[in-house]
N, C-alpha and C positions, 0 to 999 in steps of 0.2 A: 903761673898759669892763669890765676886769674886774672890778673893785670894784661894778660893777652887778649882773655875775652872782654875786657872793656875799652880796652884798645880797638877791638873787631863794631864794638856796640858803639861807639863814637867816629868811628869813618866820616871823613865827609861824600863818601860815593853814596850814590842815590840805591834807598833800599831798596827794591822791587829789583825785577828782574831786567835787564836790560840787553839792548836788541843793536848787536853789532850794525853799522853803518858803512860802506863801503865810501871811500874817497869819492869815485863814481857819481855814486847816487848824492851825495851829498852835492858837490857839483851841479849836479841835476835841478837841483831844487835851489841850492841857492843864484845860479847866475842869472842876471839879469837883476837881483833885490840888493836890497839894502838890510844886513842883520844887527839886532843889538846885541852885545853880549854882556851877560853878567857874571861874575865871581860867585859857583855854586855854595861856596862854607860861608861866604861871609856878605853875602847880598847886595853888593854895592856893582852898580854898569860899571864896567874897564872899557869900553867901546865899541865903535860901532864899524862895521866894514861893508866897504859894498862891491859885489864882486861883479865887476865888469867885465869878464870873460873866465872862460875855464881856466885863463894861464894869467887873468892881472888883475888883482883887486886893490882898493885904496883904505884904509886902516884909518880911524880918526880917533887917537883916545879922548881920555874924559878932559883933558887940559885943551883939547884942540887943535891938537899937532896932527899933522897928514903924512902916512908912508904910503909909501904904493910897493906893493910886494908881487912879484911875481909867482906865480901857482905849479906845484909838481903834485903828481899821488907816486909815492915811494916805498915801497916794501909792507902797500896797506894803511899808508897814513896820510895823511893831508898836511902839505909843507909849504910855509913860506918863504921868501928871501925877500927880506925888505930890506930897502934902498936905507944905504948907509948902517946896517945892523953887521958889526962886524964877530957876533956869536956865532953866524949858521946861522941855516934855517930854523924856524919855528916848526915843531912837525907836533899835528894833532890825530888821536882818535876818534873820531866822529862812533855818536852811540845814540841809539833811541830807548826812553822810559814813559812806556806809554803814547802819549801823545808829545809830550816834550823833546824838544831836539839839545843834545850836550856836546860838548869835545871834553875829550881831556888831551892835556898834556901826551905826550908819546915818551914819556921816560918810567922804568918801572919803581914803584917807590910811591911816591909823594908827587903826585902830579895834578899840577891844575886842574882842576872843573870849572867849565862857563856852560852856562846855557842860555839858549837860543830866546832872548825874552818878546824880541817883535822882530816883524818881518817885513820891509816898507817895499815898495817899485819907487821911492823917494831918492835924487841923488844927492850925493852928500856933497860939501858945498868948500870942496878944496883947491887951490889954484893948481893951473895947468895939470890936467887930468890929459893922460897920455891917453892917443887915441886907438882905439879898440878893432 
């Protein structure tokens, strides 16, 4: 048991309380910018995307490779299908802590944390960016 509660006391989810995010809204807020994202456990950007409409964003990791993913909100989550990923979609939880903006992962268990570190009107500088 207590290897449970130090289990619960090492989380990487963000302590306080946190305020469900609807696909929606998130939408709302991000189209039209450019987000950075960081890896909440372990502090290092994974990259940056910028959503060019409610249905087509373009993904830049930290190497500088460019996807363009197509956007769905599915059973509460925020999903992408990028070009050439032959996983499936990536499907995220969008969540608010406080002022800060997070996704996690949509699988239950052990799932990613990024959050939302800048937020630009900047476009990101990928060739042939399908048009909107």
């Amino acid at each position: 048991m207590r290897s449970l509660a130090v289990a619960l006391c090492l989380s990487t989810t963000p302590s306080v309380a946190q305020d469900y995010l609807s696909p929606d809204a998130f939408l709302d807020f991000a189209e039209g910018k450019t987000l950075t994202f960081r890896n909440y456990e372990f502090g290092v950007d994974v990259g940056v995307e910028e959503y060019l409409s409610r249905e087509l964003s373009v993904w830049r990791d930290e190497s500088g490779r460019c996807v363009y993913g197509r956007i769905t909100t599915t059973n509460g989550q925020l999903c992408f299908y990028y070009d050439g990923d032959t996983d499936g979609p990536a499907c995220w939880w969008p969540f608010r802590k406080g002022e800060r903006l997070f996704v996690r992962l949509a699988r239950f268990g052990a799932g990613e944390i990024q959050e939302v570190v800048a937020v630009t009107e900047e476009t990101l500088s990928c060739p042939t960016a399908p048009a909107v």
